[in-house]
Structure formats: structure tokens, C-alpha cells
N, C-alpha and C positions, 0 to 999 in steps of 0.2 A: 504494500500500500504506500501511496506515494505520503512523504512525512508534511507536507502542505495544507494538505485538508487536517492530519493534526495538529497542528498547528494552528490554524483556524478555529477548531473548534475548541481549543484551550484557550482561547481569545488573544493570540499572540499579537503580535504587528505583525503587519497587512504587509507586503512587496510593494511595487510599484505598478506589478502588470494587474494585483488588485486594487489596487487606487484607483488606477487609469477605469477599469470597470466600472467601479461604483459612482466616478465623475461621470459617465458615461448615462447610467444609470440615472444618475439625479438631472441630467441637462437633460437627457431624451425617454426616461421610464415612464412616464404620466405620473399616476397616482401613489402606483407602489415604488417607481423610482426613488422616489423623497427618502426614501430607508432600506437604505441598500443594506443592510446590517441583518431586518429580515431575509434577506436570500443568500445569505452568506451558503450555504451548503451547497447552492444552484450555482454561484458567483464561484466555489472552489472548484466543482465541476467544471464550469466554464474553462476556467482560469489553464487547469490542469490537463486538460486538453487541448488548449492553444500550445502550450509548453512543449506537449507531447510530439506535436504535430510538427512542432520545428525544429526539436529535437528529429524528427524521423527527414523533413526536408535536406536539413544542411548537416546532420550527423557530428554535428555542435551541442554542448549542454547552453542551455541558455545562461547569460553572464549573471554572477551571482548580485551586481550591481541592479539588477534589474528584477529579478527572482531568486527566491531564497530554495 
């Protein structure tokens, strides 16, 4: 299991690629955007497979500046 969503749900600090979401969230969510904090499990989801998927493109870890 990837240690991010744990991490999340111990209520750590957030990375930057979940920052970016949840600004994302509150600029264009409507209603339930306003609290991105509720979808945080849907948002580590998200998050963790953008990760994935770049990691699988360019066979790079993503930088840790960026994700933890």
C-alpha cells in the first residue's frame, strides 16, 4: 500500500500535488469544493494515481520536492 494515503489519513501535511488539488477543488468544485478536506480519501486516490501514472510514463519517481 502506497504510504501517502497513510499518511493522509493520520492527518499529516499534504505534498504539493495535494495542495494543487484541493486549490483546484475550491476554485472549480461548486459546492462541495469549498472543503476539500471532506474528500480527502477520493483526493489521495486521485492524487496517487496521477503519481502512478508518471511514474509508469517516464520510469522516474516523482521528485520528492513535489510528493512525498
Amino acid at each position: 500500500m502506497n504510504s501517502n494515503t497513510n499518511n493522509a489519513g493520520a492527518g499529516n501535511k499534504e505534498d504539493y500535488l495535494d495542495k494543487g488539488l484541493d486549490a483546484a477543488e475550491k476554485k472549480y468544485g461548486g459546492s462541495m469544493g469549498a472543503h476539500p478536506e471532506n474528500n480527502r480519501a477520493v483526493n489521495e486516490k486521485i492524487t496517487d494515481g496521477a503519481r502512478n501514472l508518471f511514474e509508469k510514463a517516464t520510469g522516474k519517481k516523482v521528485p520528492e520536492k513535489i510528493s512525498n
